[in-house]
C-alpha positions in Angstrom: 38.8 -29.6 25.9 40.7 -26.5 25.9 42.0 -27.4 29.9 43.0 -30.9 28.5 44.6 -30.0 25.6 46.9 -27.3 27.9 47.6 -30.5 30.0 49.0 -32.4 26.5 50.9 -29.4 25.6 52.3 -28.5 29.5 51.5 -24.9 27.9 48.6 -22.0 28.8 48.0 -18.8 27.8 48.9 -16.0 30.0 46.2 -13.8 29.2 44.0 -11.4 31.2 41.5 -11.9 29.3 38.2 -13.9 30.2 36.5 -17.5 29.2 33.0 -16.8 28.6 31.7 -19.4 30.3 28.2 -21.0 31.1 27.0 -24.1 32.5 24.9 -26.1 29.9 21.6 -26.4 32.3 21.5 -22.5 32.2 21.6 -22.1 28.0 19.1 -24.9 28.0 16.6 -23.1 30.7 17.4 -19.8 29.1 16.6 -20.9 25.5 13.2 -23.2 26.7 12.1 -19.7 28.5 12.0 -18.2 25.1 9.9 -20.9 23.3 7.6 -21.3 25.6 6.7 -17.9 26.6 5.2 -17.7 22.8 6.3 -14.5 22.0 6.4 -12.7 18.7 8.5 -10.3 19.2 11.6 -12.8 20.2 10.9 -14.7 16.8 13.6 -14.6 14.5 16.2 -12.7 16.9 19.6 -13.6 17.2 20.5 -14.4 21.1 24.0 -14.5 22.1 24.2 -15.5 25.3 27.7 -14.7 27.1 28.5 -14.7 30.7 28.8 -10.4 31.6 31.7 -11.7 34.9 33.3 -14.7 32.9 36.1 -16.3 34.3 39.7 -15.1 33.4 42.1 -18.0 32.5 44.8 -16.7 34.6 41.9 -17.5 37.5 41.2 -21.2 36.4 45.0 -21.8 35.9 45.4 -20.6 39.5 42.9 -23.2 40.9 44.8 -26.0 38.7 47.5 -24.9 39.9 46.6 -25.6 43.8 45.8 -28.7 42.2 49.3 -29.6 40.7 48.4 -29.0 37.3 52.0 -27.4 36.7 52.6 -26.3 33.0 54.0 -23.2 32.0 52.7 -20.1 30.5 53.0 -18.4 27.3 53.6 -14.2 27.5 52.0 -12.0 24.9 49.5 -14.7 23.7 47.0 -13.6 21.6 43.6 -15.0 20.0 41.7 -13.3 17.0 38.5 -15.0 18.4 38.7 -14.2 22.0 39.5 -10.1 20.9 36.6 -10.6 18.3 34.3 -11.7 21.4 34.2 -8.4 23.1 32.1 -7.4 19.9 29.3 -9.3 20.0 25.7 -7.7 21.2 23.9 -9.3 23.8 21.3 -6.0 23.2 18.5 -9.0 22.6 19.4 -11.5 25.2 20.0 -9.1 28.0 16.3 -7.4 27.0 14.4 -11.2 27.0 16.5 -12.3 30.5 15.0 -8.8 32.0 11.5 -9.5 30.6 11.5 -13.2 31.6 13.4 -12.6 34.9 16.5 -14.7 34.3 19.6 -13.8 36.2 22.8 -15.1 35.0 24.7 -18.0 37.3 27.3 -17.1 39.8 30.7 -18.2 38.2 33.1 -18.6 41.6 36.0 -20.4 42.6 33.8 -23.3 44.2 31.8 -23.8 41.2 34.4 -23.9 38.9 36.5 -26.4 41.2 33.8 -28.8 40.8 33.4 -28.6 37.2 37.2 -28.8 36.9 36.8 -32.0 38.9 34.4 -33.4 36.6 37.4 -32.9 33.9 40.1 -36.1 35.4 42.8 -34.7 34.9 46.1 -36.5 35.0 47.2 -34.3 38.0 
């Protein structure tokens, strides 16, 4: 939504910082993991799960880009909830991944053309 909604406006953000991103499949394996491993100790805990590389949206704007997805960008953008992300503990899920053996997915430039291509854009 955010990609399309940059395509209405012809405007981005030109940020450095990163899109915490994670493909659905990967929350829904990670959070069936920690149901059925029965588990009292992971009872009640709060599990953020958030990608540690993420994807920067200078780096998905460059791939649109290739693309002709041609808007311009806006300097010295800023976003109370993306500066508020860097707060948030993943002290639980990182401990639960270790002890269930889950490794996050590799974000790359190949996987994220072919979710972008899932997007039809009006390129």
């Amino acid at each position: 939504l955010f990609i399309k909604a940059c395509q209405t406006i012809l405007t981005r953000p030109d940020i450095s910082l990163k899109f915490d991103y994670l493909p659905v499949d990967f929350v829904v394996d990670f959070i069936v993991k920690i149901i059925i491993s029965e588990r009292g100790e992971f009872l009640g805990k709060i599990f953020n799960i958030c990608h540690p590389q993420g994807v920067s949206f200078n780096q998905i704007f460059k791939l649109l880009n290739n693309r002709r997805f041609k808007i311009r960008s806006i300097n010295k953008f800023e976003s109370y909830f993306l500066k508020e992300m860097k707060f948030i503990s993943m002290k639980n899920t990182k401990r639960v991944m270790k002890e269930l053996n889950i490794e996050f997915p590799l974000i790359d430039e190949k996987t994220l053309a072919a979710y972008i291509s899932y997007l039809k854009l009006d390129i």
